[in-house]
C-alpha positions as CSV (number, residue, x, y, z in Angstrom):
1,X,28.1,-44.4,-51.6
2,X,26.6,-40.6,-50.5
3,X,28.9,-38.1,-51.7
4,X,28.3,-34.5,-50.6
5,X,30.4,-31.8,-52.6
6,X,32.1,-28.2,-51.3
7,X,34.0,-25.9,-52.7
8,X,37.1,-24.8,-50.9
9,X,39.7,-22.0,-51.5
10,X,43.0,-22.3,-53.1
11,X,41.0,-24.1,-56.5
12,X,40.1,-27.5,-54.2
13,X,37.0,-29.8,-54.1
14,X,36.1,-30.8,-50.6
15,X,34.4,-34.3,-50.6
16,X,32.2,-35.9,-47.8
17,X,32.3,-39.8,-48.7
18,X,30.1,-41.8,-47.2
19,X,30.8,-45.6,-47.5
20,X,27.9,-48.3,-47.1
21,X,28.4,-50.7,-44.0
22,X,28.5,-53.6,-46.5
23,X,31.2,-52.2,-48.7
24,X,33.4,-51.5,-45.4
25,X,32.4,-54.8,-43.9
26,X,33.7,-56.3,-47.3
27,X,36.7,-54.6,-47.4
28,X,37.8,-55.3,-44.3
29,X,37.5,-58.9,-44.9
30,X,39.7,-59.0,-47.8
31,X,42.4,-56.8,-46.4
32,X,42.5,-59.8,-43.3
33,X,42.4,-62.0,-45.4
34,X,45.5,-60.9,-47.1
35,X,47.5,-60.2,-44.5
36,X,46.6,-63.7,-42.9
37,X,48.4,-65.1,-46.0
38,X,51.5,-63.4,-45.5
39,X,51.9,-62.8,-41.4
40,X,54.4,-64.4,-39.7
41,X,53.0,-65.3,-36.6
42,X,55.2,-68.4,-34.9
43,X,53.7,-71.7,-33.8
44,X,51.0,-71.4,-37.0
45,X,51.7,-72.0,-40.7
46,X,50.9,-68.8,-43.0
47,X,47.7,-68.8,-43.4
48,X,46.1,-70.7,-40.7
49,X,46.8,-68.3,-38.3
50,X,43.3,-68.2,-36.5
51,X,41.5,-64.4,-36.6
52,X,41.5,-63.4,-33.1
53,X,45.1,-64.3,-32.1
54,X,46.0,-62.5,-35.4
55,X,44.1,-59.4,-34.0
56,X,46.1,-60.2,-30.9
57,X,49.6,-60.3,-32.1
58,X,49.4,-57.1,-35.1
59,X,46.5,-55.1,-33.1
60,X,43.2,-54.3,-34.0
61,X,44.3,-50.5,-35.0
62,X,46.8,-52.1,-37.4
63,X,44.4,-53.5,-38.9
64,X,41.8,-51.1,-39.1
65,X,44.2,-48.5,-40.2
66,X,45.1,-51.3,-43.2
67,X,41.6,-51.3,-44.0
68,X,40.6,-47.8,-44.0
69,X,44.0,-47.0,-46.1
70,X,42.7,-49.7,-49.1
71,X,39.1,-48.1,-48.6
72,X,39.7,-44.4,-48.9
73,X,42.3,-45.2,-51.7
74,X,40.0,-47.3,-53.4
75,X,36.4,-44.7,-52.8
76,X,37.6,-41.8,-53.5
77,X,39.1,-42.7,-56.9
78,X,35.3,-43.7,-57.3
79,X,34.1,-40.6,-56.0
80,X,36.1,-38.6,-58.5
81,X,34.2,-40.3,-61.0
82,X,31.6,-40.5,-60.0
83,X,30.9,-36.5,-59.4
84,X,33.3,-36.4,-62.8
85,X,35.3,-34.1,-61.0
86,X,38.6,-33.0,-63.5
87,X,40.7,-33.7,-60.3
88,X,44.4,-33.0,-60.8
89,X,47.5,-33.7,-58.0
90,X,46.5,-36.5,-55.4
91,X,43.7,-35.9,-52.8
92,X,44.3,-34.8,-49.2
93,X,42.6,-36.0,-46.1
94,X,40.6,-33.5,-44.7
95,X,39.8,-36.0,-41.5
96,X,42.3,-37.0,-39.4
97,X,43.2,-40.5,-39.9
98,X,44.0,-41.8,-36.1
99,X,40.8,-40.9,-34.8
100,X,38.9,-42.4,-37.9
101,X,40.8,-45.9,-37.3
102,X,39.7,-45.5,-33.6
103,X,36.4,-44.8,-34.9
104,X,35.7,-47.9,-37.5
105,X,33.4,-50.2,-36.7
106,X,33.3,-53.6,-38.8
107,X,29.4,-53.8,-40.2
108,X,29.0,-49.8,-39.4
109,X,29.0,-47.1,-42.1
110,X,31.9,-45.2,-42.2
111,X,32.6,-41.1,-43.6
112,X,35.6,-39.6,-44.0
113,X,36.2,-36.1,-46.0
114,X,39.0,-35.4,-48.2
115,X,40.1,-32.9,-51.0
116,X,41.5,-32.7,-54.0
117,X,42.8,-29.9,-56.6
118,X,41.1,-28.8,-59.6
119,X,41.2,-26.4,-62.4
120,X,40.9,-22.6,-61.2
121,X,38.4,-20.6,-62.7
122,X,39.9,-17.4,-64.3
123,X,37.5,-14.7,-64.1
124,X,38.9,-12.5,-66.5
125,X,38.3,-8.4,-65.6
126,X,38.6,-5.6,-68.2
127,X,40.8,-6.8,-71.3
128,X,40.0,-4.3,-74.0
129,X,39.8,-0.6,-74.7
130,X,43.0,-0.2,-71.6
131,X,45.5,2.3,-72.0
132,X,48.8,0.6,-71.4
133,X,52.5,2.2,-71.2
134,X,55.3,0.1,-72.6
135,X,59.1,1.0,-73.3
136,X,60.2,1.4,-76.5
137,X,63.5,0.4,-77.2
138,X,64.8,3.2,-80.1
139,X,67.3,1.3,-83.1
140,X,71.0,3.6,-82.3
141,X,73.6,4.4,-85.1
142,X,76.0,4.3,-82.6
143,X,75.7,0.6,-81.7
144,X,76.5,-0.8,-85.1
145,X,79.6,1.9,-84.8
146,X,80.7,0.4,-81.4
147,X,80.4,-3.0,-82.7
148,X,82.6,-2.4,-85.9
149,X,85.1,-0.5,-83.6
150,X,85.3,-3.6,-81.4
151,X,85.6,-5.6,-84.0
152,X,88.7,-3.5,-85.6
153,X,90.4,-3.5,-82.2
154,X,90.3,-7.4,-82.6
155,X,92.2,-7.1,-85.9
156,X,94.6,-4.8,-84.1
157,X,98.6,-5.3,-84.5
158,X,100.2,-4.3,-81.5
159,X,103.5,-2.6,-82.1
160,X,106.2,-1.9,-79.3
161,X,106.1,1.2,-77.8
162,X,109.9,3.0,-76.5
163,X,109.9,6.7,-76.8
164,X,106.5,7.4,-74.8
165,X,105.0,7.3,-72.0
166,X,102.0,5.3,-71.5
167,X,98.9,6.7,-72.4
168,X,95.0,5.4,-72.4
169,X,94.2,2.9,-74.7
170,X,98.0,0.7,-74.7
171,X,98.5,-2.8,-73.6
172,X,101.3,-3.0,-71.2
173,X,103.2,-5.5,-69.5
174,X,104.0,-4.8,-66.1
175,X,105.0,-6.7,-62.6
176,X,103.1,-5.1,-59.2
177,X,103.1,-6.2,-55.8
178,X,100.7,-4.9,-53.0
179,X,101.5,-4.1,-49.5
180,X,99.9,-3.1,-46.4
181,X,101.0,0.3,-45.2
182,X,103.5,0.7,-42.4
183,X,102.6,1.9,-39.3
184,X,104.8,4.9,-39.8
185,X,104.0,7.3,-43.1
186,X,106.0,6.1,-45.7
187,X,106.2,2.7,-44.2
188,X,105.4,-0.8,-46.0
189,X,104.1,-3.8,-43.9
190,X,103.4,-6.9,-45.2
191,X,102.5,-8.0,-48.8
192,X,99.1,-8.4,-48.9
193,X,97.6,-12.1,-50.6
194,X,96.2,-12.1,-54.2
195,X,97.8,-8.6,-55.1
196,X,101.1,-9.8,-56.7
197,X,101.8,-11.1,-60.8
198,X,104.8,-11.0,-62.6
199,X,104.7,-10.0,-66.5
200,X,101.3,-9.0,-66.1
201,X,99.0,-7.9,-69.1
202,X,96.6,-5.5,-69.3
203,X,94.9,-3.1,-71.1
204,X,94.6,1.1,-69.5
205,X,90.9,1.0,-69.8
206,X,89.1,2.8,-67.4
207,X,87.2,0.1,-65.0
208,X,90.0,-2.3,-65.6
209,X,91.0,-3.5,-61.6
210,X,90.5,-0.8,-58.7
211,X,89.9,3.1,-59.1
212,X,93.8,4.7,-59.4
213,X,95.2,1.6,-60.8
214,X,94.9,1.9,-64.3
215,X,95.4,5.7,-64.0
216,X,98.6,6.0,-61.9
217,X,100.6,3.8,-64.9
218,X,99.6,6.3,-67.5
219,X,102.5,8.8,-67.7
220,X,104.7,5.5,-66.8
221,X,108.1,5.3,-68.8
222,X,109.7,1.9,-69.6
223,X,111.1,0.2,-66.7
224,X,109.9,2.8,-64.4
225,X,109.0,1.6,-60.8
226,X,106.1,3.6,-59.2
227,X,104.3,3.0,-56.0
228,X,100.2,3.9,-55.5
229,X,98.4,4.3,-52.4
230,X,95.6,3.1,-53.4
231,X,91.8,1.5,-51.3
232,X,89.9,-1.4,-52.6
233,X,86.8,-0.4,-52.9
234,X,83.8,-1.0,-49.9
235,X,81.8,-3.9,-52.8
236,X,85.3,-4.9,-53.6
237,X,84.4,-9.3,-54.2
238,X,86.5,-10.2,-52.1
239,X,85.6,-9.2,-48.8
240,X,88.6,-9.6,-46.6
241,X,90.2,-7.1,-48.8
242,X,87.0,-4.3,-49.1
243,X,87.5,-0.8,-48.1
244,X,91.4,-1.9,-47.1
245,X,94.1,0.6,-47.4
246,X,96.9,-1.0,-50.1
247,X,100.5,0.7,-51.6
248,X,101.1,-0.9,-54.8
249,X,104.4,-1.0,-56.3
250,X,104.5,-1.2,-59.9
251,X,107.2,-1.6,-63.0
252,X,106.1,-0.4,-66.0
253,X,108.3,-3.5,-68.3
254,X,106.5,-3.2,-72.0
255,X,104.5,-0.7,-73.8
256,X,102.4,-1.5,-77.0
257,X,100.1,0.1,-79.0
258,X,97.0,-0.6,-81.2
259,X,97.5,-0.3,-85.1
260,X,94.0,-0.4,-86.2
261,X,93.4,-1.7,-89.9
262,X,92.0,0.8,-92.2
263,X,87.2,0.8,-92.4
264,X,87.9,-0.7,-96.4
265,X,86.9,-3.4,-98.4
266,X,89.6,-5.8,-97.3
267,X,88.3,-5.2,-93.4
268,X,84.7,-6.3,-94.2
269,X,86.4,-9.6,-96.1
270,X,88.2,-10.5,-93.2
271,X,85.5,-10.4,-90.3
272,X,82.5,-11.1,-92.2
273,X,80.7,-12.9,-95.3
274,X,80.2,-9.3,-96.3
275,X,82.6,-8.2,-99.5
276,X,82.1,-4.6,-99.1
277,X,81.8,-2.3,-96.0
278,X,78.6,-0.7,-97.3
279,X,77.4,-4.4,-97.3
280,X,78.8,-5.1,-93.6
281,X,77.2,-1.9,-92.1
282,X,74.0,-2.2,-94.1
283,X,73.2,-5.8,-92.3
284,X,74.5,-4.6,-89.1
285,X,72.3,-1.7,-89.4
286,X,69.3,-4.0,-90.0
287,X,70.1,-6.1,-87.5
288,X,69.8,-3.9,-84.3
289,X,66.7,-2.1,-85.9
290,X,65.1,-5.7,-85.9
291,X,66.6,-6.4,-82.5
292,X,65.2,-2.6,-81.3
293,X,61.9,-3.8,-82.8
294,X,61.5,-7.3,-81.1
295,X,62.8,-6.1,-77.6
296,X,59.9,-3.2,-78.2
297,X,57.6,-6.0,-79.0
298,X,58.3,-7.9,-76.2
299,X,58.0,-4.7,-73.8
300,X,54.6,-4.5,-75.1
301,X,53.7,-8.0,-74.5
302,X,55.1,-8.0,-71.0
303,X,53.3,-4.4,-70.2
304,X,49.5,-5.8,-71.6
305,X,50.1,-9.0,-69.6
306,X,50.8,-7.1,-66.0
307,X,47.9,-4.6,-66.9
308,X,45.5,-7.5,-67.0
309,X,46.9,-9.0,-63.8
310,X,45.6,-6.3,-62.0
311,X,42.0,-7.1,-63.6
312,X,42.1,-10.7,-63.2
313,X,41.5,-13.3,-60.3
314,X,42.8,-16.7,-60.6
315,X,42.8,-18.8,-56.9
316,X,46.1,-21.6,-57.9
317,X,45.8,-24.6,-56.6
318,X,49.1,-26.2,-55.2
319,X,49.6,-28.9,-56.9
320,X,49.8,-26.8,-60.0
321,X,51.9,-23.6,-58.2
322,X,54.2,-26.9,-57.4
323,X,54.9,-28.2,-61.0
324,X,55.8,-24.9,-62.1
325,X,58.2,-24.5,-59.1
326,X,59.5,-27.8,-60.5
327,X,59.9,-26.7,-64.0
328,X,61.7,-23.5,-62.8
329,X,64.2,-25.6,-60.4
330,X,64.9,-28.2,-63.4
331,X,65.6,-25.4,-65.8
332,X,67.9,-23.9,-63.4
333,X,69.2,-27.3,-63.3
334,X,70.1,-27.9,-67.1
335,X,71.9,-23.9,-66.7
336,X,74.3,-24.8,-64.2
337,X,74.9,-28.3,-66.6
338,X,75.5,-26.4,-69.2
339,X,77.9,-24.2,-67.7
340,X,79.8,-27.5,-66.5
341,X,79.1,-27.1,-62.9
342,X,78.5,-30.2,-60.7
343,X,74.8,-30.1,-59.8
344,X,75.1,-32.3,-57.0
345,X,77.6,-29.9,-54.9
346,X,75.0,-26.9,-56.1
347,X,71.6,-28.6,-55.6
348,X,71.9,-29.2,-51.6
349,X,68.8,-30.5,-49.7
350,X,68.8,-26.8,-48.1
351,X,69.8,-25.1,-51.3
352,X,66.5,-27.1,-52.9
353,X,64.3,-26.0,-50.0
354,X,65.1,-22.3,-50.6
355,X,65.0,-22.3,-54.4
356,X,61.9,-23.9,-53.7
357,X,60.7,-20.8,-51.7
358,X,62.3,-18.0,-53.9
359,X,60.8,-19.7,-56.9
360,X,57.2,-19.5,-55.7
361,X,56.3,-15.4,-56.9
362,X,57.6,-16.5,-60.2
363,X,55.5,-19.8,-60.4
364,X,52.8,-17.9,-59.6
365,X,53.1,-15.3,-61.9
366,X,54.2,-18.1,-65.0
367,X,50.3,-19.4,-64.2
368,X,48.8,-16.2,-63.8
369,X,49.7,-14.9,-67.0
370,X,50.1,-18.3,-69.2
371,X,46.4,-18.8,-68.0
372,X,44.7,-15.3,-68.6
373,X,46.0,-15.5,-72.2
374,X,44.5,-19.1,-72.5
375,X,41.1,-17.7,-70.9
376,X,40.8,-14.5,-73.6
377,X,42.5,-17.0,-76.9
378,X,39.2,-19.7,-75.6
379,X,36.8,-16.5,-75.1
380,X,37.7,-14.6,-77.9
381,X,38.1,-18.1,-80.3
382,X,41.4,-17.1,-81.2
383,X,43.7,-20.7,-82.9
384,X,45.8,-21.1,-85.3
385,X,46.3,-23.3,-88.6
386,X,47.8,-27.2,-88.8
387,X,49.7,-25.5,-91.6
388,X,51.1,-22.8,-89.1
389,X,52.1,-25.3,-86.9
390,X,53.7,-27.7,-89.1
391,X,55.7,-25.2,-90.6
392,X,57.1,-23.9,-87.0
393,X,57.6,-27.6,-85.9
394,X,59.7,-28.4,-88.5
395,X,61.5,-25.2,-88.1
396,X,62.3,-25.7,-84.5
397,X,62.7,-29.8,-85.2
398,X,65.6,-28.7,-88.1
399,X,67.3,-26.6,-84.9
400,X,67.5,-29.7,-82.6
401,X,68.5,-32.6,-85.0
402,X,71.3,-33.3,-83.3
403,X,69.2,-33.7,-79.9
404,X,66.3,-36.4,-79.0
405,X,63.1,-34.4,-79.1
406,X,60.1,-36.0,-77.5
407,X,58.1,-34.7,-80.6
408,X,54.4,-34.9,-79.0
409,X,55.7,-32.4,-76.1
410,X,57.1,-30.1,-78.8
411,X,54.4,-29.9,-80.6
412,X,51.9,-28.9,-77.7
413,X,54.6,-26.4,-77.3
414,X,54.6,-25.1,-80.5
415,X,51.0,-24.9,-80.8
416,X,50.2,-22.9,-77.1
417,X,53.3,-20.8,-78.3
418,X,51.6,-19.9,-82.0
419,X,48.1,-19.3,-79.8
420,X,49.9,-17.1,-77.3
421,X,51.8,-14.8,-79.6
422,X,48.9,-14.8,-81.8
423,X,46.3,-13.4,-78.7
424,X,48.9,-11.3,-77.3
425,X,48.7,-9.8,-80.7
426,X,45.1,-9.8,-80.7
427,X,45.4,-7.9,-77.2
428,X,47.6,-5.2,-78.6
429,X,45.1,-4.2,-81.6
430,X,42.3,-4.3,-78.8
431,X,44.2,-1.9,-76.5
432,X,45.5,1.3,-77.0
433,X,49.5,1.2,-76.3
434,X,51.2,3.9,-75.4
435,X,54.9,3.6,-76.2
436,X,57.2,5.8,-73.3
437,X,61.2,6.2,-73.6
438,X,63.5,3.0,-71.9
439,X,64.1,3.2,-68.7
440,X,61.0,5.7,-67.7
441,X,58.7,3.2,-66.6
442,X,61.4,1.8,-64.0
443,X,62.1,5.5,-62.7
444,X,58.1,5.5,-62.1
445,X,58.3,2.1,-60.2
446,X,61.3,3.2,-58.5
447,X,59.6,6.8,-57.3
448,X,56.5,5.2,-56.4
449,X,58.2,2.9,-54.1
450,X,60.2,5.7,-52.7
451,X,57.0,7.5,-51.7
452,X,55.6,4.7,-50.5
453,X,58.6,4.1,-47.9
454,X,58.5,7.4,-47.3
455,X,54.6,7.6,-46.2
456,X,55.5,4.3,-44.0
């Protein structure tokens, strides 16, 4: 069998297979024989059907393409091993497959080509000695203050409210009802769906329902009726009622007001395992500076990662950019499960077919950068201990004993997890980092896009 190799683009071997006459001769003999055994031809028993009225009845392209299907199946499996090609994903035809069937002659050689994915080649550009910009995410008092204010308005007593108006910050009961208005000033028309409750409780938070709303019942007296002109607004959700005119009539009907417990002792106790409040704040204090910490870590991982995009080539082959499409669509699968949706009504055929197409950038970029840190951990001879990843298998296998883990995927995981932190790591020593404020390297993006439109 002559094989003659080429390399293609998008990571693909091209093959040229050229099969002996012998082999095809042979092949096609079999493949007659076998369907001799099984055709159903009537006036002859199975089997004694005699050669050329089989050709007759079934067609000597039926045949022939039976044959060459069981010898290209069958060769090029041989080829791959033959070249030892690491193949992955099944092989393409490169030839077209009606004219070889009208071209097969029994007793002649026969070539076909075909194609099939391998591993890209990363060719790795500049990875040390860059200057890369990251976000820093800065650890804020005020957080930890926030957090033990929201929890104190949890442990609020409401107490009823009579000899005020309502003010910012109350819970009030109230009934409302919106209408269209008249044609007339003055004028009410119809009510308007969706825009009536009865005994209806809410907070006077700013944001809470449409601009006006939560402002025109504070100054509101007990049993008070008032009426608001008021406009959803234009990215109101519910688009038959965006940017439409609406008079609400309300009734103010109960008034209460937060008694928050006292920042002591006895506060800590009751929402935490913390018996002091100096306790409580100092673990909530350490918490967000750890958080502040990891989300800067991760900034600088994500930053070193797109910098070496831009120095690195990788040509993906399908079948690869295909399974990580898969893994994305499955793991927006097990989301909506877990949120209790019906998959079935979500994954349509034509909902699949555009995920399919949205997921692609992603996939590529999941390969792109999970390759480029495999390529510098191999070139630089960067691994990790049995030790380090027993101890984080067992760590993450403690988490999940209540789930079936298929323990030899986890611990694959585990180990190109340890490898990646640990070269990412690697990557940050060898680079010079500069850490910039949150949110300036978006404004940067943002600017350089606008200037870009703009030159357009």
């Amino acid at each position: 069998m002559k094989i003659t190799q080429e390399k293609l683009p998008a990571s693909q071997i091209g093959l040229e297979i050229e099969i002996p006459a012998e082999t095809a001769k042979n092949t096609y003999e079999k493949v007659i024989k076998e369907i001799a055994k099984t055709a159903n031809i009537p006036g002859f028993r199975k089997g004694k059907v005699p050669r050329p009225i089989l050709l007759q009845r079934l067609g000597a392209n039926r045949i022939k393409a039976a044959v060459l299907d069981e010898l290209i199946q069958d060769t090029f499996k041989k080829a791959i091993e033959q070249e030892s090609i690491n193949a992955i994903g099944n092989y393409k035809l490169r030839s077209d497959f009606e004219q070889l069937v009208e071209s097969f002659q029994v007793g002649e050689a026969f070539t076909y080509q075909a194609a099939v994915d391998v591993p890209p080649e990363v060719n790795l550009g500049q990875y040390q000695g860059l200057t890369i910009k990251a976000e820093e995410v800065v650890y804020n008092p005020e957080d930890v203050d926030n957090l033990i204010k929201e929890r104190q308005e949890k442990q609020a007593t409401l107490i009823p409210v009579e000899n005020r108006p309502a003010q910012m910050g109350d819970l009030v009961v109230i009934d409302f009802v919106g209408r269209k208005p008249g044609e007339n000033e003055g004028e009410e028309g119809e009510v308007i769906p969706n825009t009536e409750a009865s005994e209806y409780q809410t907070e006077l938070k700013e944001g809470r329902f449409i601009p006006g709303f939560v402002e025109g019942i504070v100054g509101m007296n007990l049993d008070e009726t008032k009426k608001l002109p008021l406009t959803f607004p234009e990215d109101y959700p519910q688009q038959e009622l965006a940017g439409e005119n609406v008079i609400f009539t309300i009734t103010l009907k109960e008034i209460k007001e937060k008694e928050l417990p006292e920042l002591d002792d006895d506060f800590a106790q009751e929402v935490s395992e913390f018996q002091t409040m100096a306790e409580l704040r100092e673990s909530l204090e350490k918490q967000y500076q750890e958080k502040a910490s990891n989300e800067t870590k991760q900034n600088i991982q994500a930053a070193i990662v797109e910098e070496l995009l831009k120095h690195t080539t990788i040509d993906l082959p399908e079948t690869l950019i295909e399974e990580e499409v898969q893994n994305i669509l499955m793991q927006t699968a097990n989301q909506i499960q877990s949120y209790g949706m019906d998959i079935n009504q979500f994954f349509t055929r034509e909902m699949v077919g555009r995920m399919r197409e949205t997921a692609k950038p992603e996939a590529n970029k999941n390969l792109h950068s999970t390759m480029i840190i495999e390529k510098v951990s191999e070139q630089e001879n960067i691994s990790v201990s049995e030790e380090e990843i027993n101890n984080k298998f067992n760590e993450i296998k403690e988490s999940l004993k209540d789930k079936d883990v298929d323990e030899e995927r986890l611990l694959k995981y585990v180990k190109s997890d340890l490898i990646a932190e640990k070269t990412l790591d690697w990557l940050a020593e060898k680079n010079t980092i500069e850490l910039v404020p949150q949110g300036t390297l978006n404004k940067e993006e943002n600017e350089a896009d606008s200037e870009e439109s703009s030159e357009s």
